[in-house]
N, CA, C and O atoms as a GROMACS GRO file, in nm:
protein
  468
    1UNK      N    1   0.302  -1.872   3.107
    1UNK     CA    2   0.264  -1.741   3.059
    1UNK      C    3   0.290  -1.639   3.169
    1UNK      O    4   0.268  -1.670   3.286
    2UNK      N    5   0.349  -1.487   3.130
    2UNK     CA    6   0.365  -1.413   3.235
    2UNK      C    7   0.244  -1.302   3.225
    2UNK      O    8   0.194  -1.242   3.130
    3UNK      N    9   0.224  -1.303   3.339
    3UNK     CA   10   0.139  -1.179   3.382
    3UNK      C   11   0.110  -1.054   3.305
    3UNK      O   12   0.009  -0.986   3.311
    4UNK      N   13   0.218  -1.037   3.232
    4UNK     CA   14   0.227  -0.927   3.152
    4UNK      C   15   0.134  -0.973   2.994
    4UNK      O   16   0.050  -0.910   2.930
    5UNK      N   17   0.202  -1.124   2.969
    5UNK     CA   18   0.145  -1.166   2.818
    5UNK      C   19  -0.009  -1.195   2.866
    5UNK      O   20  -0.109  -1.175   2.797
    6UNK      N   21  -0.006  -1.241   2.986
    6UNK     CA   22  -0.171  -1.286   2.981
    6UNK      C   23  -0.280  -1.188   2.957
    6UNK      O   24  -0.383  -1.192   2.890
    7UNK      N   25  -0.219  -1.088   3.041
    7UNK     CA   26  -0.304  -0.881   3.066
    7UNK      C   27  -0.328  -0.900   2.901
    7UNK      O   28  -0.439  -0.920   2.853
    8UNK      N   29  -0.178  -0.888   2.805
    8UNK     CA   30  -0.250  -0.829   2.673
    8UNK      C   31  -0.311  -0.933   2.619
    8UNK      O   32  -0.382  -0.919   2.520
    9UNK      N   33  -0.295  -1.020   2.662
    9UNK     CA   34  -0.386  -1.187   2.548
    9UNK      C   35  -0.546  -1.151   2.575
    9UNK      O   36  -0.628  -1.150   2.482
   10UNK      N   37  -0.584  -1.120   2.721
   10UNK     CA   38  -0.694  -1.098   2.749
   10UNK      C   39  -0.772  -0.920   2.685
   10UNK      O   40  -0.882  -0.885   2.642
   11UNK      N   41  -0.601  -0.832   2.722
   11UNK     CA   42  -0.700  -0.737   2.627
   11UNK      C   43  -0.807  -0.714   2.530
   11UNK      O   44  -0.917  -0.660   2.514
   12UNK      N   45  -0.658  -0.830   2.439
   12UNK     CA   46  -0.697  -0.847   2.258
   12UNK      C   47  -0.882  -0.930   2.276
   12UNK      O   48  -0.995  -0.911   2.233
   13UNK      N   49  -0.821  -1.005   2.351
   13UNK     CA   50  -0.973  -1.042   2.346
   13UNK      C   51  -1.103  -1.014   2.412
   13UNK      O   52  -1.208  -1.070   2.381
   14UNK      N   53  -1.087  -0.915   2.515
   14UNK     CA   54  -1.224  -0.827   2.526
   14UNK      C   55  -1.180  -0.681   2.426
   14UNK      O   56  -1.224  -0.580   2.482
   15UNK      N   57  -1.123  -0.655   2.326
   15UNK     CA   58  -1.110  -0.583   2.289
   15UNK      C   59  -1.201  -0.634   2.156
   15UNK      O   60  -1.296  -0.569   2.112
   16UNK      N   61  -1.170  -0.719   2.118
   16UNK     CA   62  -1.275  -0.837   2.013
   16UNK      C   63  -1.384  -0.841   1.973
   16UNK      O   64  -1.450  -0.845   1.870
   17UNK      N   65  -1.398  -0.839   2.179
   17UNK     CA   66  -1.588  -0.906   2.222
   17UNK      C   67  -1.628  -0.800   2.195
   17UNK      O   68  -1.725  -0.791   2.121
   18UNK      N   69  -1.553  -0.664   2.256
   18UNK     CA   70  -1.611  -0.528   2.212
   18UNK      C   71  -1.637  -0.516   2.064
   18UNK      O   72  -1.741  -0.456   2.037
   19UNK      N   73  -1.588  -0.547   1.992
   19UNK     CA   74  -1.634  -0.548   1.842
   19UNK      C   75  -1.721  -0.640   1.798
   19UNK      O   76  -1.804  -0.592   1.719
   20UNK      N   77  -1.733  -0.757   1.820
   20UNK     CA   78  -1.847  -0.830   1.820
   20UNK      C   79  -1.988  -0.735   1.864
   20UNK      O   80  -2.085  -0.715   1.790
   21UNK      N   81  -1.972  -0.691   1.989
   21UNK     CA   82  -2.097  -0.630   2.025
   21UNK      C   83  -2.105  -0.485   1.960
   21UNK      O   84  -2.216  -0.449   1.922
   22UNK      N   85  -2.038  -0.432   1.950
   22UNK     CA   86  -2.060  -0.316   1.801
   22UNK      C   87  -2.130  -0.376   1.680
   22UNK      O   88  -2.243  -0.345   1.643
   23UNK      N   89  -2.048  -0.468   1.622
   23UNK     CA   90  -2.097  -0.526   1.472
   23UNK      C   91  -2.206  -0.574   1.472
   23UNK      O   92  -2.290  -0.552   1.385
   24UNK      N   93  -2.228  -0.668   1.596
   24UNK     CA   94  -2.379  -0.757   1.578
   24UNK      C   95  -2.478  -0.661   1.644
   24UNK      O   96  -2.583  -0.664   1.579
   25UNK      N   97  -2.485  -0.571   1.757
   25UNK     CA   98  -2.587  -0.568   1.807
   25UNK      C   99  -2.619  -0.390   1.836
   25UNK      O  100  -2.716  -0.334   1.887
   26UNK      N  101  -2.482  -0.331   1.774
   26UNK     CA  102  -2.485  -0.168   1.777
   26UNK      C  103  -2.431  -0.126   1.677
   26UNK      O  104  -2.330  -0.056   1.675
   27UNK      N  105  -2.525  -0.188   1.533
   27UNK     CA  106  -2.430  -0.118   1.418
   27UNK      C  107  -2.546  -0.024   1.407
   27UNK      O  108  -2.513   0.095   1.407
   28UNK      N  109  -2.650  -0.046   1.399
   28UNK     CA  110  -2.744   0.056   1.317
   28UNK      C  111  -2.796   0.152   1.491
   28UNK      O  112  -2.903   0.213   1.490
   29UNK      N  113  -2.732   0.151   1.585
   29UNK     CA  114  -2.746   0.188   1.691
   29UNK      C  115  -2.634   0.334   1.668
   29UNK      O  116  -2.524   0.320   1.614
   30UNK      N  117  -2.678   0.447   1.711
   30UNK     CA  118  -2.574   0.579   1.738
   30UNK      C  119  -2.402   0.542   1.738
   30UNK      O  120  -2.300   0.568   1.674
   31UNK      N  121  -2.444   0.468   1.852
   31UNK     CA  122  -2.269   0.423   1.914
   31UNK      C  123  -2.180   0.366   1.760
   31UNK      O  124  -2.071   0.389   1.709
   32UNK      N  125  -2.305   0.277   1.726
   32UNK     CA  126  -2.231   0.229   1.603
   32UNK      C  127  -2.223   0.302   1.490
   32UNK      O  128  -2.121   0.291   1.422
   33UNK      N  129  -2.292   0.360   1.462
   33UNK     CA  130  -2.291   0.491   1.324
   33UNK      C  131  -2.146   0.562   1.381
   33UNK      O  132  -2.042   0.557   1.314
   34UNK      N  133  -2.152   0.607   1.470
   34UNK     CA  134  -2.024   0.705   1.552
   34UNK      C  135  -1.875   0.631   1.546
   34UNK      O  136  -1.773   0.686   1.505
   35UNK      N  137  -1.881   0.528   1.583
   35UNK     CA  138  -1.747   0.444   1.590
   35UNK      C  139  -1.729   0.393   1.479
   35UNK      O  140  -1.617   0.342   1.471
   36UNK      N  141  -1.803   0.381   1.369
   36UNK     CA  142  -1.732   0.354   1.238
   36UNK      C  143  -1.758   0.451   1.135
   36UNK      O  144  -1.729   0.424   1.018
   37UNK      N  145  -1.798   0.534   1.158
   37UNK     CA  146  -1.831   0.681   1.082
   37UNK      C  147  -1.908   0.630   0.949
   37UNK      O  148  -1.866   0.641   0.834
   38UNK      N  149  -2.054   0.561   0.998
   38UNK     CA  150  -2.119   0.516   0.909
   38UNK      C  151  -2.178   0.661   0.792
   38UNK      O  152  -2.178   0.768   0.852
   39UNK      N  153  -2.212   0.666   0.682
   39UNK     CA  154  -2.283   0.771   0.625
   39UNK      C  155  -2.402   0.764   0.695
   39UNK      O  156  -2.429   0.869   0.752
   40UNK      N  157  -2.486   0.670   0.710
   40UNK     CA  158  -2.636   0.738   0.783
   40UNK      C  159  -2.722   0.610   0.835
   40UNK      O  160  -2.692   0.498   0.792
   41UNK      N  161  -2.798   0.621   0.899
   41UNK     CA  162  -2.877   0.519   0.924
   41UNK      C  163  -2.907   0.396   0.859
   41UNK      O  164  -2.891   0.274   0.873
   42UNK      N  165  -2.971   0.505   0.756
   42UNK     CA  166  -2.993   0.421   0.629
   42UNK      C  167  -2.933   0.284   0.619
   42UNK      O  168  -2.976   0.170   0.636
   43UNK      N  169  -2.783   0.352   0.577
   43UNK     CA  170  -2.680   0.293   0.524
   43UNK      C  171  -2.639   0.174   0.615
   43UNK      O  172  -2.597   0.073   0.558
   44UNK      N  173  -2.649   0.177   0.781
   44UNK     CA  174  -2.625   0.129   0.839
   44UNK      C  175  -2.723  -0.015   0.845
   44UNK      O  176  -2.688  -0.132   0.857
   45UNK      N  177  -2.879   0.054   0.828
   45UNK     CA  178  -2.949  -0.100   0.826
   45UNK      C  179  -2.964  -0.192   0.726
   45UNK      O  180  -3.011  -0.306   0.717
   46UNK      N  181  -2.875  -0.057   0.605
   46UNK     CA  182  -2.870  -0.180   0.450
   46UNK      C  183  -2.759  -0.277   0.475
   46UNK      O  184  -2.762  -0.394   0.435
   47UNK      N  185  -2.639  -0.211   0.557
   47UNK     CA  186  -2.522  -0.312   0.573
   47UNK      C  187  -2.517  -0.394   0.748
   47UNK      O  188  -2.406  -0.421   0.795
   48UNK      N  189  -2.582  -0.410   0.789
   48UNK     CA  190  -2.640  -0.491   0.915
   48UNK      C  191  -2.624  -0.599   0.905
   48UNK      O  192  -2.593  -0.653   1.011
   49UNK      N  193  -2.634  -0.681   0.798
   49UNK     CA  194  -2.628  -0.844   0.796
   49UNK      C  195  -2.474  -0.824   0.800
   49UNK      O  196  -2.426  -0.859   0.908
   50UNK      N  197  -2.393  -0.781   0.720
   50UNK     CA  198  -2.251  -0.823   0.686
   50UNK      C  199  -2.173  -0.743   0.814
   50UNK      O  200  -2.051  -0.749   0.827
   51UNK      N  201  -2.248  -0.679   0.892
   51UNK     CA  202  -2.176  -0.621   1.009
   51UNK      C  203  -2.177  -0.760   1.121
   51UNK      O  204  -2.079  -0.817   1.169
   52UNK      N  205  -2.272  -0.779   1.135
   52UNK     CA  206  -2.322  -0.884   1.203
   52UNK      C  207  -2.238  -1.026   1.192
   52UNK      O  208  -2.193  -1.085   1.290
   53UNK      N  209  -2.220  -1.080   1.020
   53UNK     CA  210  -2.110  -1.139   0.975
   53UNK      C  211  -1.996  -1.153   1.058
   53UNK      O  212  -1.961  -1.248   1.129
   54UNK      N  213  -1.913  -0.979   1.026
   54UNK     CA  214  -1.793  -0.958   1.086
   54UNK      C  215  -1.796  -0.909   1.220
   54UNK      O  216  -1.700  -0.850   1.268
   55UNK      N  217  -1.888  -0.928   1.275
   55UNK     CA  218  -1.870  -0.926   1.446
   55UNK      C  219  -1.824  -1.080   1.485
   55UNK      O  220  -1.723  -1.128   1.536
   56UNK      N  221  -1.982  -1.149   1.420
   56UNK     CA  222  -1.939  -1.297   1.444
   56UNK      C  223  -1.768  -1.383   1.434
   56UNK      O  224  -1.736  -1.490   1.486
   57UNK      N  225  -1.711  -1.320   1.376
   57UNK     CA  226  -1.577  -1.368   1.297
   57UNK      C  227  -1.511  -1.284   1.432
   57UNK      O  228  -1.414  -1.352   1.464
   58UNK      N  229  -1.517  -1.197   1.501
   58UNK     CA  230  -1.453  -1.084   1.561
   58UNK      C  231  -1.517  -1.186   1.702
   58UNK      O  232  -1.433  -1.198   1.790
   59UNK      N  233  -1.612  -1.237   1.723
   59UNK     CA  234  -1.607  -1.292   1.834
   59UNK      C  235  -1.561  -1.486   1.844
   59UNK      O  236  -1.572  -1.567   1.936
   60UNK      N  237  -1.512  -1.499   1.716
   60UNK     CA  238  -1.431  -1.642   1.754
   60UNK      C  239  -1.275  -1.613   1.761
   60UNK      O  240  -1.199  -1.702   1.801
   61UNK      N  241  -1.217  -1.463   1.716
   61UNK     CA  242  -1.063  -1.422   1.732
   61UNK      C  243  -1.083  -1.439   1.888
   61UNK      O  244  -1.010  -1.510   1.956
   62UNK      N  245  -1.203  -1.356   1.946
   62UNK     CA  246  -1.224  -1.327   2.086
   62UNK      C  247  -1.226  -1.478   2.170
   62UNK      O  248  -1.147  -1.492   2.264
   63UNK      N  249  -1.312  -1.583   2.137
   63UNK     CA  250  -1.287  -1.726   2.186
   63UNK      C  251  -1.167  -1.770   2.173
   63UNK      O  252  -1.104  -1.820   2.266
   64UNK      N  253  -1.116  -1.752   2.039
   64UNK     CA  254  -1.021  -1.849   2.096
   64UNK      C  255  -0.881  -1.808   2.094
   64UNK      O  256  -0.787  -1.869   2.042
   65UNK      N  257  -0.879  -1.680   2.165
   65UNK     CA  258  -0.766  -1.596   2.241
   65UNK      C  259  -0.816  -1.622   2.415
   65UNK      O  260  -0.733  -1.633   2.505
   66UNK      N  261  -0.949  -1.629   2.434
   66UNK     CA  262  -0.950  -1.676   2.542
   66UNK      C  263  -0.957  -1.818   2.619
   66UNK      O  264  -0.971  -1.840   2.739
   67UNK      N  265  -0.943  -1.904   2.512
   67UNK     CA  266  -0.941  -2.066   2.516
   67UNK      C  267  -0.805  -2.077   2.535
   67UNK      O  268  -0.761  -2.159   2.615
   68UNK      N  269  -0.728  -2.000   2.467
   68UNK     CA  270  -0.604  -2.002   2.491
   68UNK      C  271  -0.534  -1.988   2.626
   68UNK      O  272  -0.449  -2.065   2.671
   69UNK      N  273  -0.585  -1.867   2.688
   69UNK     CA  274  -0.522  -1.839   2.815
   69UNK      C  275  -0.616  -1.944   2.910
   69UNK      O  276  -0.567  -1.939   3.023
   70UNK      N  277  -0.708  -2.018   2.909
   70UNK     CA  278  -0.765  -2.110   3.004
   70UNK      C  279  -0.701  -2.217   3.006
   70UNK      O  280  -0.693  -2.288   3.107
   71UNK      N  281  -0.639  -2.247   2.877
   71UNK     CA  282  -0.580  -2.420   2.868
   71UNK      C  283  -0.425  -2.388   2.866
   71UNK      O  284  -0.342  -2.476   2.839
   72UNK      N  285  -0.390  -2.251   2.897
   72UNK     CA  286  -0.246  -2.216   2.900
   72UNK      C  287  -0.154  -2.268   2.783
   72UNK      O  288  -0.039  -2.306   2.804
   73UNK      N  289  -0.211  -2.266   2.657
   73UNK     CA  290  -0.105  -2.304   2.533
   73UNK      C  291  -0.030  -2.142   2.477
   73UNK      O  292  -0.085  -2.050   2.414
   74UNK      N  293   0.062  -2.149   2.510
   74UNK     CA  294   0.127  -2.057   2.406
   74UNK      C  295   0.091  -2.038   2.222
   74UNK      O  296   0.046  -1.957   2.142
   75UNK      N  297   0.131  -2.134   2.228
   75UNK     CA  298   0.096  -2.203   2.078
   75UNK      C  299  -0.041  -2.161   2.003
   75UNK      O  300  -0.044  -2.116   1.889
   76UNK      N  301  -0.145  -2.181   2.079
   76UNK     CA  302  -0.272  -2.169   2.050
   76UNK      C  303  -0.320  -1.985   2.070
   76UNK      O  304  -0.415  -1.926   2.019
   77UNK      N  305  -0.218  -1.937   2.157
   77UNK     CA  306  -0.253  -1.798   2.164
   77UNK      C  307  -0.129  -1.707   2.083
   77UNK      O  308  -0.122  -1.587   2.108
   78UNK      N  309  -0.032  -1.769   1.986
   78UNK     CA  310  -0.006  -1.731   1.898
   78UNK      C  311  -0.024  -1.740   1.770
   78UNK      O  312   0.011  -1.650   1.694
   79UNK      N  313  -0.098  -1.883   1.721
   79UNK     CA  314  -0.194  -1.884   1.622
   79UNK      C  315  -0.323  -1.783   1.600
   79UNK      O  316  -0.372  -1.747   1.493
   80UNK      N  317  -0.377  -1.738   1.781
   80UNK     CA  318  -0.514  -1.607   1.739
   80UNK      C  319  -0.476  -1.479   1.746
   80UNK      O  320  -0.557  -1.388   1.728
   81UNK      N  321  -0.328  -1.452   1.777
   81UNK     CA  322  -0.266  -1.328   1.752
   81UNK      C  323  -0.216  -1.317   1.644
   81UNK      O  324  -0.258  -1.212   1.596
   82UNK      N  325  -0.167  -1.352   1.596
   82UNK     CA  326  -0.136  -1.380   1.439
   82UNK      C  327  -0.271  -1.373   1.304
   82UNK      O  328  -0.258  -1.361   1.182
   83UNK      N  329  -0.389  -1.385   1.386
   83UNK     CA  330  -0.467  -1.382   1.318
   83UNK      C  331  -0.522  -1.230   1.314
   83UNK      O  332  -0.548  -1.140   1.234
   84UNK      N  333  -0.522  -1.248   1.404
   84UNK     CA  334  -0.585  -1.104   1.467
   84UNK      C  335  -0.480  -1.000   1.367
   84UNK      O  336  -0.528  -0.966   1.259
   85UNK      N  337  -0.389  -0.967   1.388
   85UNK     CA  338  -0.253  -0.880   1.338
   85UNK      C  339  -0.284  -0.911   1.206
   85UNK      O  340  -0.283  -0.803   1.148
   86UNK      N  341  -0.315  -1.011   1.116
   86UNK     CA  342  -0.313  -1.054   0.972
   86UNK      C  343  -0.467  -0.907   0.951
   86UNK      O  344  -0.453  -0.801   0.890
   87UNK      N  345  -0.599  -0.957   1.025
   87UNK     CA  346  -0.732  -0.877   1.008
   87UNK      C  347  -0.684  -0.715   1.045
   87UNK      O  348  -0.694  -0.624   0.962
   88UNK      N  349  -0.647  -0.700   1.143
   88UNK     CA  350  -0.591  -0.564   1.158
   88UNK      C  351  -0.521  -0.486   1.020
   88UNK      O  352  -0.548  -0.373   0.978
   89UNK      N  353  -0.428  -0.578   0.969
   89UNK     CA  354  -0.364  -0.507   0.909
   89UNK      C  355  -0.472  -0.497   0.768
   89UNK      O  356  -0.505  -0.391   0.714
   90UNK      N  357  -0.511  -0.622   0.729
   90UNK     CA  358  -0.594  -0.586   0.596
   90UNK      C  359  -0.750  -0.529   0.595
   90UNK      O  360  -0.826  -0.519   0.499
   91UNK      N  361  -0.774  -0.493   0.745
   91UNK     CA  362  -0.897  -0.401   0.778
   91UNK      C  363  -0.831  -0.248   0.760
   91UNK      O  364  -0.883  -0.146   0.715
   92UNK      N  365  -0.723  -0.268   0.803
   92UNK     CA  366  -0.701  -0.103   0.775
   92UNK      C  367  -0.640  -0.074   0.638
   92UNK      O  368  -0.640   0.049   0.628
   93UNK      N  369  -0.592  -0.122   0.539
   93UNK     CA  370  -0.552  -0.157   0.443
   93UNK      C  371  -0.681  -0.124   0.323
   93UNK      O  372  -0.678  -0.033   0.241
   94UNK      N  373  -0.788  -0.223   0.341
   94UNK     CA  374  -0.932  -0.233   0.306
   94UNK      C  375  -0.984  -0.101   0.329
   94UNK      O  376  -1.043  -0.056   0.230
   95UNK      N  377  -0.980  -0.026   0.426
   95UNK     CA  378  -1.104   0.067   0.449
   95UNK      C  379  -1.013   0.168   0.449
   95UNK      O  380  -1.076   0.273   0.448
   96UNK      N  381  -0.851   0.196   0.451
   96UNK     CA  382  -0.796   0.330   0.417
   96UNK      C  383  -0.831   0.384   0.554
   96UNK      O  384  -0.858   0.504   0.549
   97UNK      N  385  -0.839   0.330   0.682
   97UNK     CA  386  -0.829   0.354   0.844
   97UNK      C  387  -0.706   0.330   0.874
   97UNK      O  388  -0.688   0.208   0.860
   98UNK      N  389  -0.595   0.391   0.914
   98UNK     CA  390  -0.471   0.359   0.964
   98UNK      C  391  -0.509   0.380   1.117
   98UNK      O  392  -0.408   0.380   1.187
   99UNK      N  393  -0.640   0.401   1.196
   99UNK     CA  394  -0.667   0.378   1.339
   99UNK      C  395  -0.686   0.257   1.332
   99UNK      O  396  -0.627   0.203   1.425
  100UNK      N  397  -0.744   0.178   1.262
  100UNK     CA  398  -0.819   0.085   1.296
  100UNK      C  399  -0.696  -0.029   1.299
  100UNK      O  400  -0.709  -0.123   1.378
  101UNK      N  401  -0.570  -0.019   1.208
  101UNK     CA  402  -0.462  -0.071   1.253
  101UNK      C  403  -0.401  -0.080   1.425
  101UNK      O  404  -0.373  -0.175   1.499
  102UNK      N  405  -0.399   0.094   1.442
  102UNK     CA  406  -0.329   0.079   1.585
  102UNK      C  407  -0.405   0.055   1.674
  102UNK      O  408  -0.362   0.023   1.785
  103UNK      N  409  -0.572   0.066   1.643
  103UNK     CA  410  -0.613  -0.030   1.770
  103UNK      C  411  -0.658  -0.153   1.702
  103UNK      O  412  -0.770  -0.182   1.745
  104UNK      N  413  -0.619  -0.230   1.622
  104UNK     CA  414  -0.646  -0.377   1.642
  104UNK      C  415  -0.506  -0.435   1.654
  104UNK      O  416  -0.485  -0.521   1.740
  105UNK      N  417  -0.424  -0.399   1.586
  105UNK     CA  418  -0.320  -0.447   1.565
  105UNK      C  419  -0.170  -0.404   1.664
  105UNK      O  420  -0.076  -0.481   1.681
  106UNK      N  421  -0.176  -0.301   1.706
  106UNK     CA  422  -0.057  -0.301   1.768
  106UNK      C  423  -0.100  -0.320   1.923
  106UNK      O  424   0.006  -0.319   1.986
  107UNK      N  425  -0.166  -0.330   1.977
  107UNK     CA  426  -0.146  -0.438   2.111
  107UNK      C  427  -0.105  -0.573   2.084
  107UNK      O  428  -0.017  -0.616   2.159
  108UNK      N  429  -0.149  -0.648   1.997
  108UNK     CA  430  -0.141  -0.766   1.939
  108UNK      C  431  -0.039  -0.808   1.932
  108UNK      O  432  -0.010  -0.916   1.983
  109UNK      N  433   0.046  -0.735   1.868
  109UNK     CA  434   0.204  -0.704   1.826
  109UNK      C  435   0.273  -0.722   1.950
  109UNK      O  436   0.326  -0.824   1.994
  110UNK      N  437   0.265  -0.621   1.993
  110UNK     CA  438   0.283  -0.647   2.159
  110UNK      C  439   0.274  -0.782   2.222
  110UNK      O  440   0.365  -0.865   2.220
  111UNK      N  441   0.193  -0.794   2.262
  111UNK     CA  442   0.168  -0.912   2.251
  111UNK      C  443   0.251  -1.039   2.258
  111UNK      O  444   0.314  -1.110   2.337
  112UNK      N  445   0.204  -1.026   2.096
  112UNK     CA  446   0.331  -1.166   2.052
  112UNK      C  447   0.474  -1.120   2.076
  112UNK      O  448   0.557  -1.200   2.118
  113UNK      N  449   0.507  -0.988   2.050
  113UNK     CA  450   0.655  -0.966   2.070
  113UNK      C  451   0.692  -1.015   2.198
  113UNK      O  452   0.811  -1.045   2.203
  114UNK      N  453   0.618  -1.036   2.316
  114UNK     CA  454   0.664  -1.067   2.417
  114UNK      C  455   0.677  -1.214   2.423
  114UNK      O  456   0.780  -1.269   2.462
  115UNK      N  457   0.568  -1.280   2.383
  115UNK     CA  458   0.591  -1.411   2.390
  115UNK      C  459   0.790  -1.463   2.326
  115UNK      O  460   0.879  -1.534   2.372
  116UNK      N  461   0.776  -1.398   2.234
  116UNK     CA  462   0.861  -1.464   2.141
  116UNK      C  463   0.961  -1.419   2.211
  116UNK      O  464   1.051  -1.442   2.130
  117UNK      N  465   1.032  -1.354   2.335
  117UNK     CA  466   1.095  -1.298   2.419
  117UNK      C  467   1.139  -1.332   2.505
  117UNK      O  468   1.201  -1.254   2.577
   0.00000   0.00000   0.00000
C-alpha cells in the first residue's frame, strides 16, 4: 500500500467514526440537529433509535476499512470502499443531499481509483 492510498483508506475511516459519533451519540444534540438539518428536537428524539442504527452500520464501514490497513490486504480495503461508495451514493440519492455524496463518496472514489492504478 502507498502512503498516499493508506492517508485516504484511513480518512474514509475516521471520516465514518465521525458519523458513527454524530448518529449514535449527537443526534438529538445541537451539533447533530445542525449537521443533518434535522426539523427540531422533537423530531430528532423521535428518530434517535434509527440514527443510532445507522451510526452503528457507519462504524463497522469504519472497522473494517481500518482492519484493512492493519493486516495490509488490498482486497479487504476494496471490498469497504466499495461499500462505502455503494451507501454514499444511495444516501444521497435517498435523502435528495448531493453533499452528502461528495463527502462520503468522493474521497472513497479516490481512493479506490488509486488502488486500481
Amino acid at each position: 500500500m502507498t502512503t498516499i492510498i493508506t492517508i485516504l483508506i484511513a480518512f474514509v475511516a475516521l471520516e465514518h467514526f465521525y458519523f458513527l459519533v454524530l448518529e449514535m451519540f449527537l443526534w438529538t444534540k445541537t451539533k447533530g440537529i445542525k449537521t443533518f438539518g434535522l426539523k427540531s428536537k422533537e423530531f430528532a428524539e423521535e428518530t434517535k433509535v434509527l440514527a443510532a442504527n445507522q451510526g452503528l452500520y457507519n462504524g463497522f464501514l469504519s472497522a473494517g476499512l481500518i482492519w484493512s490497513l492493519v493486516i495490509k490486504d488490498l482486497n479487504v480495503s476494496m471490498f469497504f470502499l466499495s461499500c462505502v461508495i455503494i451507501a454514499g451514493i444511495y444516501g444521497a440519492y435517498s435523502t435528495k443531499k448531493i453533499k452528502l455524496f461528495y463527502v462520503q463518496a468522493i474521497p472513497t472514489i479516490f481512493a479506490l481509483i488509486l488502488i486500481f492504478i
